[in-house]
C-alpha positions as CSV (number, residue, x, y, z in Angstrom):
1,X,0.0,0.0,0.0
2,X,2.7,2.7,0.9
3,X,4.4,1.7,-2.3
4,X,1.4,2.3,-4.3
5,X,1.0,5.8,-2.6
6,X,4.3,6.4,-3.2
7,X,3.7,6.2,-6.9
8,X,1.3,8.7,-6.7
9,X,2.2,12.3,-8.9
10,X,3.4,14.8,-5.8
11,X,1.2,17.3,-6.2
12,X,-2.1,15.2,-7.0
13,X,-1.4,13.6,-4.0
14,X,-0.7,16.3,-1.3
15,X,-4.1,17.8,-3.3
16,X,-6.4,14.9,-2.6
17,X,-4.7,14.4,0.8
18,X,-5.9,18.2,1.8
19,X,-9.4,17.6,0.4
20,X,-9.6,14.9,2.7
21,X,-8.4,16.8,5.7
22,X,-11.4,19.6,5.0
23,X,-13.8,17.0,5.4
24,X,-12.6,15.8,8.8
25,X,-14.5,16.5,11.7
26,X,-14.7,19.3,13.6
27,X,-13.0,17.8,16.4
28,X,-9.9,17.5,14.7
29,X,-9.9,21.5,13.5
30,X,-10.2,21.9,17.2
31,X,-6.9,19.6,18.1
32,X,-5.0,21.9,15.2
33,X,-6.0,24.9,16.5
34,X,-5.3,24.3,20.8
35,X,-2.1,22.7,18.6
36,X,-1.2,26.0,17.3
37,X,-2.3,28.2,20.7
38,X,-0.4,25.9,22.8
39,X,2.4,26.0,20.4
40,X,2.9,29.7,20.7
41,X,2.4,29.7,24.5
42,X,4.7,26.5,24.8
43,X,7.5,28.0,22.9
44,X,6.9,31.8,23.7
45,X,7.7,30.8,27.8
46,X,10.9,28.1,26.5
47,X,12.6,30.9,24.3
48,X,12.8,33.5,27.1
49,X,12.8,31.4,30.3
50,X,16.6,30.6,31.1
51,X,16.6,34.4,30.6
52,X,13.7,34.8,33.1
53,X,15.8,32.8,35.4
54,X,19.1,34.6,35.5
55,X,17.7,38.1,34.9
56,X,14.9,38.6,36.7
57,X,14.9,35.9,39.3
58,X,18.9,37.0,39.6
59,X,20.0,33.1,39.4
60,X,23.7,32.4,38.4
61,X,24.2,31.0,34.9
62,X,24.5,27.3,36.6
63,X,21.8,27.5,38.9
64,X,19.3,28.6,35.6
65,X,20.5,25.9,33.6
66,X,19.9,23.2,36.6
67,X,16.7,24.6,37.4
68,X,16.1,24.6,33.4
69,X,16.8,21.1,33.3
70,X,15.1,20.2,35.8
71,X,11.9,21.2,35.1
72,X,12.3,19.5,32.1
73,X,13.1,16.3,33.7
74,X,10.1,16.5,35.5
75,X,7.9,17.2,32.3
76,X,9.3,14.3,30.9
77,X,8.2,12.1,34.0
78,X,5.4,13.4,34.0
79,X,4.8,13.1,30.1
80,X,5.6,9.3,31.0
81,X,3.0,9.0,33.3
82,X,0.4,11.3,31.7
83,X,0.3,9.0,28.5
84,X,-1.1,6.3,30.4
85,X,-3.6,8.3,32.7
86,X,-4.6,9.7,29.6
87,X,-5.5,6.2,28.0
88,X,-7.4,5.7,30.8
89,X,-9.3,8.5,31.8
90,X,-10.2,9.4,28.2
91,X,-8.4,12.2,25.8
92,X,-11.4,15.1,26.0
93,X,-10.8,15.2,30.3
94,X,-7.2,14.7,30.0
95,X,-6.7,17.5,27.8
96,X,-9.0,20.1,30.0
97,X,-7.4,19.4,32.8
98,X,-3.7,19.9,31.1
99,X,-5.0,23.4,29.8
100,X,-6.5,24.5,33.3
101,X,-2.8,23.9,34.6
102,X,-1.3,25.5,32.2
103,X,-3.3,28.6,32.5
104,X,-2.7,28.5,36.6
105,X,1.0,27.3,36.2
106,X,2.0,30.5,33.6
107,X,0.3,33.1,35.9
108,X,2.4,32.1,39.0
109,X,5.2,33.1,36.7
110,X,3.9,36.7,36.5
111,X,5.3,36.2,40.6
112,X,8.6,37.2,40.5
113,X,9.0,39.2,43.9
114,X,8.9,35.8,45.3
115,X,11.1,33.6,43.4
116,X,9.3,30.0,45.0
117,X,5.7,31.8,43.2
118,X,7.3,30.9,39.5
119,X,9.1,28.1,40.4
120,X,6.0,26.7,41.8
121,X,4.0,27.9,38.4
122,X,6.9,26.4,36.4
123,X,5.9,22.7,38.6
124,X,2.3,23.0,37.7
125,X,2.9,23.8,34.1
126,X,4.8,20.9,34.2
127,X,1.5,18.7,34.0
128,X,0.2,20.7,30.8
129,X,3.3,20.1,28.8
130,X,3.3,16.6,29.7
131,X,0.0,16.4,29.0
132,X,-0.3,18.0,25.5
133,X,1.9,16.4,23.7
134,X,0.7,12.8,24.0
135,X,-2.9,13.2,24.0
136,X,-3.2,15.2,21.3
137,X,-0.9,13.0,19.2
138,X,-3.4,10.7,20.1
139,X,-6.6,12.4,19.4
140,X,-4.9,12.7,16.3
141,X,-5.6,8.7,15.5
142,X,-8.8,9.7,16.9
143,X,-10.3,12.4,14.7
144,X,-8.7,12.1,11.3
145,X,-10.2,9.4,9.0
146,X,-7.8,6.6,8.5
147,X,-6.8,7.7,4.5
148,X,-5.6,10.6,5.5
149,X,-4.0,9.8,8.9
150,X,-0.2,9.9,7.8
151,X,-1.1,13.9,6.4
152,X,-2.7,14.4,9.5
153,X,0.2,13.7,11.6
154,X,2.3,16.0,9.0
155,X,-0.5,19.0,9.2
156,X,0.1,18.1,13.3
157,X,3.4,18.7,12.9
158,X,3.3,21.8,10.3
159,X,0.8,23.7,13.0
160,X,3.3,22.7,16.1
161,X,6.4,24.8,13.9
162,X,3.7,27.9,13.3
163,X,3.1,28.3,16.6
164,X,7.2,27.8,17.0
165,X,7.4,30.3,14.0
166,X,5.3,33.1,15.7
167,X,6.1,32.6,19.1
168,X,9.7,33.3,18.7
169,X,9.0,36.5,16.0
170,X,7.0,37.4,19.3
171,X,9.4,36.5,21.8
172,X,12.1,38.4,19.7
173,X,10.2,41.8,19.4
174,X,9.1,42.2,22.9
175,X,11.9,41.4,24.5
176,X,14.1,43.6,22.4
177,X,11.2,46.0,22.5
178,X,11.0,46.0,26.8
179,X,14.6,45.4,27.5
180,X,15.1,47.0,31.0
181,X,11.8,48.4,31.0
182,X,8.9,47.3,33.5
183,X,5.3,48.3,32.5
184,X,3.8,49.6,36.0
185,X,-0.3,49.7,35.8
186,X,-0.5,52.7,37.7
187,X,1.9,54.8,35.2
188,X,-0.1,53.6,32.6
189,X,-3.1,55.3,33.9
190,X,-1.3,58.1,34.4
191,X,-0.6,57.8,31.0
192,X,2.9,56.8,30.9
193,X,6.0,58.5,32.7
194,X,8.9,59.1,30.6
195,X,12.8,58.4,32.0
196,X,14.1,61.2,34.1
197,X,16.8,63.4,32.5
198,X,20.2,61.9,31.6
199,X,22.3,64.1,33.9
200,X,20.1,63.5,36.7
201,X,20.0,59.5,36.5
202,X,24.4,59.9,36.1
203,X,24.4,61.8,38.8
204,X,22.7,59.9,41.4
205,X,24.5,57.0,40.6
206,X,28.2,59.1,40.5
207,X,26.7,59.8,44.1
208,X,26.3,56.0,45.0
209,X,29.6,54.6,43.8
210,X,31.4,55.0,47.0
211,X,28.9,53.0,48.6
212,X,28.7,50.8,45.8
213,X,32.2,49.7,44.3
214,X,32.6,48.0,41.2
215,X,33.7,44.9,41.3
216,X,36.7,43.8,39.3
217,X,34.2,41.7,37.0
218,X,31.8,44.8,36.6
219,X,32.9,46.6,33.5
220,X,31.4,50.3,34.5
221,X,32.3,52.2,37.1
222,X,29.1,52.5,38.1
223,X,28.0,49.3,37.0
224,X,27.2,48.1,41.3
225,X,25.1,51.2,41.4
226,X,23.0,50.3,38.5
227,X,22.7,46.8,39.3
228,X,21.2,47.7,43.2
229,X,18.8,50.3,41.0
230,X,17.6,47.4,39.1
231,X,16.9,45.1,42.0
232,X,15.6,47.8,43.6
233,X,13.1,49.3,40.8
234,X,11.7,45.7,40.3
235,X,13.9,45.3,36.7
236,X,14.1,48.8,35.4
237,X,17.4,49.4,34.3
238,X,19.3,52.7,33.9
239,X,17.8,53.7,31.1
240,X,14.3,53.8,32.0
241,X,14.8,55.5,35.7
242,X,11.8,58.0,36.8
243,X,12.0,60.4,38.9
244,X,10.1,58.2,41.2
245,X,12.6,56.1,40.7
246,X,15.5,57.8,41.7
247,X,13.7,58.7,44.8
248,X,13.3,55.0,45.7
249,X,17.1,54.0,45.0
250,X,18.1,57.3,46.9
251,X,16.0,55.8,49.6
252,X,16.9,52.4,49.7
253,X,20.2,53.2,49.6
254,X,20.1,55.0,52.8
255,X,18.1,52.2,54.2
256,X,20.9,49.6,53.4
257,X,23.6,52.4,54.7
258,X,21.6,52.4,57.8
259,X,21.4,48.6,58.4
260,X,17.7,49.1,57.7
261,X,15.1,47.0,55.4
262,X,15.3,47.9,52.0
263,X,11.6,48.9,50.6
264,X,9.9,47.1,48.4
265,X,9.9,47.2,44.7
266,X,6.9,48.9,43.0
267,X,4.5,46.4,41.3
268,X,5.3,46.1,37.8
269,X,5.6,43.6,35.1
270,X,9.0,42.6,33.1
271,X,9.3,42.6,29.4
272,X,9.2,38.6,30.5
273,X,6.7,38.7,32.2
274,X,4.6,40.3,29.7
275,X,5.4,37.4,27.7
276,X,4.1,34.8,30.2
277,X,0.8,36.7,30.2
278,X,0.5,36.7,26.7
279,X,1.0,32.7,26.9
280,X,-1.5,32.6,29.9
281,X,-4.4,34.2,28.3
282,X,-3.6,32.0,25.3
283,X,-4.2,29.1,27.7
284,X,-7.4,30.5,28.5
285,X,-8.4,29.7,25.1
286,X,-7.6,26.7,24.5
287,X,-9.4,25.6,27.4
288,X,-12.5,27.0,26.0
289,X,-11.9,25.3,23.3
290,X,-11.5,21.8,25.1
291,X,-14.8,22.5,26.4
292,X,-16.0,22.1,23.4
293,X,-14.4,18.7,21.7
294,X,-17.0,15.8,21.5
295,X,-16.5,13.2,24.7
296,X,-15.2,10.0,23.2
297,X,-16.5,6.6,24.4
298,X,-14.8,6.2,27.8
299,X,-12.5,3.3,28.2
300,X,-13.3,0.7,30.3
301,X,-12.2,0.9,34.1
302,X,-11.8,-2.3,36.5
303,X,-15.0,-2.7,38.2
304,X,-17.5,-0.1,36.1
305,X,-15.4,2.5,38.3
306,X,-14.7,5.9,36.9
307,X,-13.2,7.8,40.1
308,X,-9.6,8.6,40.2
309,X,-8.7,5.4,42.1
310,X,-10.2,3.4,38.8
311,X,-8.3,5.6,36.8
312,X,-5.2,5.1,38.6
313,X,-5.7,1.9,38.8
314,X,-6.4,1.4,35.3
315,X,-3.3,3.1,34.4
316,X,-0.8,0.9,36.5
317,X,-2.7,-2.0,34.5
318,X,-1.7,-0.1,30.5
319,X,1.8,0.5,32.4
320,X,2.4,-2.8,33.5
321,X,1.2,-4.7,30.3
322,X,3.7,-2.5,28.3
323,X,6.4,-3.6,30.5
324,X,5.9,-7.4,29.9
325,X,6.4,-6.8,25.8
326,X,9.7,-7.8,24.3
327,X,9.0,-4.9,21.2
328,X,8.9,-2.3,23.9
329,X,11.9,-3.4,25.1
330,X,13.9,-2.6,21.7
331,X,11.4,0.2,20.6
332,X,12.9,1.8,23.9
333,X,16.4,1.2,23.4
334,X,15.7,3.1,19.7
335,X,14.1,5.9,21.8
336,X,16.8,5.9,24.5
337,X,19.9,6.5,21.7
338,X,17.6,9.4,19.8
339,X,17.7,11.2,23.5
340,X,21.6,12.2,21.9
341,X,20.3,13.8,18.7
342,X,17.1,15.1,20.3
343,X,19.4,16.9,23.3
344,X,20.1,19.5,20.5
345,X,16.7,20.9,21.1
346,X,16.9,21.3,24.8
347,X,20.8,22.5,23.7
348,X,18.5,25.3,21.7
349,X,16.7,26.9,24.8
350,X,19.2,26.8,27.0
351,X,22.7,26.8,25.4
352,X,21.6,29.1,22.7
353,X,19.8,32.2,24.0
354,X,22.8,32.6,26.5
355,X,25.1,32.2,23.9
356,X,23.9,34.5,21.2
357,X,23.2,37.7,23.2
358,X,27.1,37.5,24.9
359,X,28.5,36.8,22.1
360,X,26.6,39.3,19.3
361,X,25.0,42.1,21.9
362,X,22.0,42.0,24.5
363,X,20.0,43.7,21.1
364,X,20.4,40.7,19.2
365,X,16.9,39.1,18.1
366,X,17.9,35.8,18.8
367,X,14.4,33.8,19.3
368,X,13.6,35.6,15.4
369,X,17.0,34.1,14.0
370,X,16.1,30.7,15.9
371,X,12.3,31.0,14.2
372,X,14.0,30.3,11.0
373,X,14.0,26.5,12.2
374,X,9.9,26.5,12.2
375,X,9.7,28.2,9.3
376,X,11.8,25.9,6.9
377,X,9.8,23.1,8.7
378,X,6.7,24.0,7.4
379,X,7.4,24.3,4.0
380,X,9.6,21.4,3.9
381,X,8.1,18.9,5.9
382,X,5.4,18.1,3.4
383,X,7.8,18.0,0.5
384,X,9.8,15.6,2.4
385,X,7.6,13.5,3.7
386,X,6.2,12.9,0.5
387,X,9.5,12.5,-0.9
388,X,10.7,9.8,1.3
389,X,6.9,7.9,2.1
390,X,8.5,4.8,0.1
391,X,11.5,4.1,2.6
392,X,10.9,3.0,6.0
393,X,11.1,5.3,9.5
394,X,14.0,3.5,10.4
395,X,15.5,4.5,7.3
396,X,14.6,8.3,7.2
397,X,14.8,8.9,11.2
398,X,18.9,7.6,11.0
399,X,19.7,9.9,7.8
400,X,17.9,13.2,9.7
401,X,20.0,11.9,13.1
402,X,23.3,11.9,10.7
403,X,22.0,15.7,9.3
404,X,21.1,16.6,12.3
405,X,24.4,16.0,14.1
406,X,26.2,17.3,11.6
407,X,24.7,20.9,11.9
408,X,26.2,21.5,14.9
409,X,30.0,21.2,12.9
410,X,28.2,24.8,11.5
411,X,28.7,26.4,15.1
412,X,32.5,24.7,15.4
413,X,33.5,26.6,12.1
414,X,31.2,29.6,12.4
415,X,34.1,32.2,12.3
416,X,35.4,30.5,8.8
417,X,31.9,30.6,7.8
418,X,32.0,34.1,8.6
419,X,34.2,35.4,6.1
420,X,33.2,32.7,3.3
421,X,29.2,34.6,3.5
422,X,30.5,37.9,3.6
423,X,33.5,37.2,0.8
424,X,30.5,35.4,-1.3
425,X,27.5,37.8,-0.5
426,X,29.1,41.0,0.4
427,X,29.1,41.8,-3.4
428,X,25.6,41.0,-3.4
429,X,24.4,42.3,0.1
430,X,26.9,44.9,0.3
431,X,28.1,46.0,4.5
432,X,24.7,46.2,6.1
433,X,24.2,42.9,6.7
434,X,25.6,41.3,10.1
435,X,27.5,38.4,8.4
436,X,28.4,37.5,12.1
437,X,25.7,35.2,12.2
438,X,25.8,33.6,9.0
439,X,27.1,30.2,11.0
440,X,24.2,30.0,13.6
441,X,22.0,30.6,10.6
442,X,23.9,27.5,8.6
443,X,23.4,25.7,11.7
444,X,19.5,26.4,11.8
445,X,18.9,25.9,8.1
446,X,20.8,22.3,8.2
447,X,19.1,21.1,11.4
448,X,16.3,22.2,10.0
449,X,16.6,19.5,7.1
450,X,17.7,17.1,9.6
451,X,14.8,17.4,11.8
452,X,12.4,17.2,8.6
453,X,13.7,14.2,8.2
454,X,13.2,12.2,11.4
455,X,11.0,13.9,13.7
456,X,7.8,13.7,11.7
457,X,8.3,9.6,10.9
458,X,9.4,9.2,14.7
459,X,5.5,9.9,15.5
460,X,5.1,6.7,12.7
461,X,7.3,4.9,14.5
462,X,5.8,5.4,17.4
463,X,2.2,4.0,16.2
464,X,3.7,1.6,14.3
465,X,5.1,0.2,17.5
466,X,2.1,0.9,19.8
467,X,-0.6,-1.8,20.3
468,X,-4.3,-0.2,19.5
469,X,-5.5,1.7,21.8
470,X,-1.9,2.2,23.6
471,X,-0.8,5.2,21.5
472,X,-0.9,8.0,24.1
473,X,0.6,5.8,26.2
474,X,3.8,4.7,24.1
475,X,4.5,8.5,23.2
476,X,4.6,8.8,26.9
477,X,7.1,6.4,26.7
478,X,9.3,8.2,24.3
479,X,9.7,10.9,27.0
480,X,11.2,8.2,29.8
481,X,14.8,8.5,28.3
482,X,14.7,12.6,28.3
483,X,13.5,12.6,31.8
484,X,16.9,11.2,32.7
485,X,18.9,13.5,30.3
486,X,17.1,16.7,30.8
487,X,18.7,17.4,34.0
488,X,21.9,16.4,32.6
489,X,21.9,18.6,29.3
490,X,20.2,21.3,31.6
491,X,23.4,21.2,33.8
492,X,26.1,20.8,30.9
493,X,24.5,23.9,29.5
494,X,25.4,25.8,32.5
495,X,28.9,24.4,33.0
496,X,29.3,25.0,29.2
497,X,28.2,28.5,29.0
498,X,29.7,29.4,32.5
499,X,33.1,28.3,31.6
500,X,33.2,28.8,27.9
501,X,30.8,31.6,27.0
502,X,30.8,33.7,30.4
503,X,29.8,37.5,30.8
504,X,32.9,38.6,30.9
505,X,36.4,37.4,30.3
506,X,37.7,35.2,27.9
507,X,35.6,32.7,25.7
508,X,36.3,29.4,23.8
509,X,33.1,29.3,22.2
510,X,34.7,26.6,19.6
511,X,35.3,23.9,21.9
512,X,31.5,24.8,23.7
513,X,30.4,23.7,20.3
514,X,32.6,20.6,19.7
515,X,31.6,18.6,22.8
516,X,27.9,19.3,21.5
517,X,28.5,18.0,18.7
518,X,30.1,14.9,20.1
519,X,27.2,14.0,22.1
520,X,24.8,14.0,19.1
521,X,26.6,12.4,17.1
522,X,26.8,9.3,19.4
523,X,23.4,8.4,19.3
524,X,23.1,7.3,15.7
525,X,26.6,5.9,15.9
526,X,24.9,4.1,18.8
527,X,21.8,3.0,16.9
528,X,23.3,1.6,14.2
529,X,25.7,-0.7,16.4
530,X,22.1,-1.9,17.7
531,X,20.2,-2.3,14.6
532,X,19.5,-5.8,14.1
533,X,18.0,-6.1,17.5
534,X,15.9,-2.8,16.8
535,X,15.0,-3.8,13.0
536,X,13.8,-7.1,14.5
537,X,11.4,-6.2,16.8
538,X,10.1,-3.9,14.4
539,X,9.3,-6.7,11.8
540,X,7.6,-8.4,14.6
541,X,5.2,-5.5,15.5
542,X,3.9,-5.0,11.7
543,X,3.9,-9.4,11.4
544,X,1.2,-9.1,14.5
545,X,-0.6,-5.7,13.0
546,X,-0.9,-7.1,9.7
547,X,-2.7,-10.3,10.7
């Protein structure tokens, strides 16, 4: 049958395949659409939290990548566990209650004063990522009629890199946009207070050094000053002082002369911030829009039961069957060895937002550079998966790993890079154009091909694998192996930026690269040295499904 599909003429194909998607159900429009809402909230808080982290709750660059990977670690258990909760519970409840955690989980990070308030939000939003992801992969299977099931999971894919696409071109202009500022309600109903005058804002803080040294790390003389102004303003920085503003630091620095509390910051909300409340009230939606999905027919819980013992209960049951499977056994040691190429990805919200604003300027728009990557994949994802139907997922997924790995040499070289764009395009482009970046774009544009190769047939895999009816809880599964490297990636992120990309001093930003590099590229050298034992279960899996 995939042979036969293969044959068909490219265009004539993707055509009938999309005139079969418009007469889906509705319930499927609704899974693209909470798809593409959750997408932008999803990667709107990812691209700016590290930053959260160390600017506004003041971590160090190690502590923010620990408490980065961390909190992935405990999506991905929690992804593990939600898959088979979800199978049993049903995917319409499973999905309203990710949404309503997600909406409670990104407020609390509008709660900076108190740094446990976020860290607590970032725990409850935990569930909502977990959540997402694996249910609505399987109300995927659900929804779309089974002709046109593959192209669903494609169109699933292509709405997932929108979001990704307009999140980050979000991400990028508000943060650029509200760098050092903080947006207080009351002086916007006062109709907005400009900064106080230059000479004044200098002055106070010429005033302040003596009580404020520089340390030998700070680069301005007053940089000690500046920094206690921002702590003390809530965020504002230099720049955006108020008279108001002065007052308070003028104040709070007689208080801390004086051994005396300092006072509290005015209520205000970071350029950040803003950003989480944008992904908030997007959560809202969605909700509403869960509301509305058609309830499935409920599985069927020991006993006629449907409290949350039954569920629970049910769930161990899903959990422990899988166990007892020799497929799962291999399918997992396939998943465990792609952990290594998909570690790039956690690499990119942690490693990379650190990394391009101290090495090219705290102005540079690095979340719209790094929406080049969701762009590319919606217009080549289709092409591609068309293109390369007739070979198996084993086949495709271990070329993209190979690609994907490979992207990272882009970053090793970028300097040489450097001057081949600007020798080759400067005649073209002429001197406006920043050909600084022209390896992190190389980079983006060939993991971008990499990832359009294997990360769309890894969801085939994935049903291929599962047994009916144990889809949400297999991609659950494919999170157990990141829950263990999360918090390792999160921490090598830290140590790697802390000693080879730090604020100040020296930087070796090759070598950061190289041992990235290294650890991606292990995983398909890995796979491969396990293939027959992989390949075989495989065979196995489509023998039984094909009875």
């Amino acid at each position: 049958a995939r042979m036969a599909e293969a044959k068909r003429p490219l265009m004539r194909g993707m055509a009938e395949d999309f005139r079969g998607l418009l007469g889906a159900p509705r319930d499927l429009w609704i899974i693209y659409a909470v798809k593409l809402l959750e997408s932008i909230s999803y990667f709107a808080v990812l691209a700016v939290l590290i930053l959260y982290l160390h600017d506004d709750l003041r971590f160090s660059d190690e502590v923010s990548g620990l408490i980065f990977g961390t909190w992935g670690t405990v999506v991905s258990l929690l992804t593990f566990l939600a898959g088979f909760v979800a199978d049993a519970m049903g995917q319409r409840k499973a999905l309203i209650i990710a949404a309503l955690t997600a909406v409670i989980g990104r407020a609390m990070l509008l709660g900076s004063e108190v740094a446990a308030i976020p860290l607590a939000g970032l725990i409850i939003s935990a569930w909502a990522v977990a959540s997402m992801k694996p249910v609505m992969t399987a109300a995927i299977k659900t929804h779309a009629p089974t002709k046109i099931r593959a192209f669903a999971y494609s169109i699933f894919y292509v709405v997932m890199n929108l979001g990704a696409f307009i999140a980050n071109h979000v991400v990028s202009w508000l943060r650029i946009s509200l760098l050092g500022r903080v947006i207080r309600p009351g002086e916007l109903m006062d109709g907005g207070v400009g900064p106080a005058p230059e000479t004044a804002r200098a002055a106070l803080t010429e005033s302040l050094t003596p009580q404020f040294p520089a340390g030998p790390e700070v680069e301005q003389v007053d940089g000690a000053v500046r920094a206690f102004g921002r702590m003390i303003t809530g965020g504002r920085s230099f720049d955006h002082w108020t008279e108001a503003d002065l007052e308070l630091i003028r104040a709070a620095a007689e208080a801390e002369a004086a051994g005396r509390a300092l006072p509290a910051a005015p209520f205000g909300l970071s350029g950040y911030e803003l950003i989480f409340a944008v992904a908030a009230g997007l959560a809202v939606i969605s909700l509403l829009l869960l509301r509305t999905l058609r309830t499935e027919t409920k599985p069927a819980l020991p006993g006629g039961g449907t409290g949350a013992r039954a569920v629970l209960n049910q769930a161990a049951k899903i959990g422990v069957g899988l166990f007892k499977e020799k497929t799962f056994w291999a399918y997992l040691l396939f998943i465990c060895v792609l952990v290594l190429v998909r570690a790039i990805f956690v690499h990119a919200h942690s490693t990379w937002p650190t990394y391009m604003i101290r090495e090219f300027g705290e102005d540079t728009p690095q979340a719209a550079y790094w929406s080049l990557n969701p762009l590319l994949i919606m217009t080549i994802t289709p092409i591609i998966g068309s293109m390369t139907s007739r070979y198996s997922a084993w086949s495709v997924i271990m070329t993209g790993s190979f690609i994907t790995a490979a992207s990272v040499l882009c970053m090793v070289v970028q300097h040489p890079i450097e001057g081949l764009a600007e020798a080759w395009l400067g005649p073209l482009l002429g001197e406006g154009v920043d050909y600084r970046v022209a390896g992190p774009i190389a980079f983006i544009v060939v993991l971008s091909f990499g990832e359009a190769l294997w990360s769309p047939r890894l969801y085939e895999y994935v049903a291929v694998m599962a047994p009916p009816g144990r889809e949400a809880s297999y991609m659950g599964l494919t999170q157990l192996p990141m829950f263990a490297a999360k918090p390792l990636v999160g921490v090598m992120s830290g140590f790697l930026i802390g000693a080879y990309c730090p604020e100040s001093g020296p930087k070796n930003t090759e070598l950061l690269w190289t041992i990235v590099f290294a650890t991606t590229l292990a995983g398909p050298l890995i796979a491969l040295f396990f293939a027959g034992f992989i390949r075989a279960a495989e065979k196995q899996r489509l023998a039984e499904t094909s009875r």
